[in-house]
C-alpha positions, 0 to 999 in steps of 0.5 A: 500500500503506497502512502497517499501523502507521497503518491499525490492521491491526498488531494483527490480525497481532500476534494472529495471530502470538500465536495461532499461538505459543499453538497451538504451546504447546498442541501441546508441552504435550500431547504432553508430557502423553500421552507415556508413558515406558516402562521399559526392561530392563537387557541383560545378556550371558553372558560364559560361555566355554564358550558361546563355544567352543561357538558357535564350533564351531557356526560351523567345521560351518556353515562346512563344510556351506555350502562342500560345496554348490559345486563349482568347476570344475577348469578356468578358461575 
């Protein structure tokens, strides 16, 4: 094996290596020119009570309704 530093074959890898770090810049930079960075709305939530109470009763007759669909068993086997 002939060492790269006499053979001359060290500037063929270092140009390698600076157009392998060259394509990455490329990359980073267009992905940073088409990456569009879109406005998101601000979330507000009610803190009304009255719709609280109501979805709370809303939630005692579902409650209700899905617990008349099965009847246990009096006897355990």
């Amino acid at each position: 094996m002939q060492n790269p530093f006499e053979s001359g074959h060290i500037k063929n890898y270092i140009l390698a290596y600076a157009s392998v770090v060259v394509i990455m810049v490329l990359f980073f930079i267009a992905s940073t020119l088409f990456n569009d960075i879109e406005e998101v709305e601000k979330k507000v939530f009610d803190v009304n009570i009255s719709t609280a109470v109501e979805t709370e009763k809303l939630r005692k007759n579902i409650v209700e309704v899905n617990a008349s669909r099965f009847k246990l068993m009096k006897q355990v086997y």
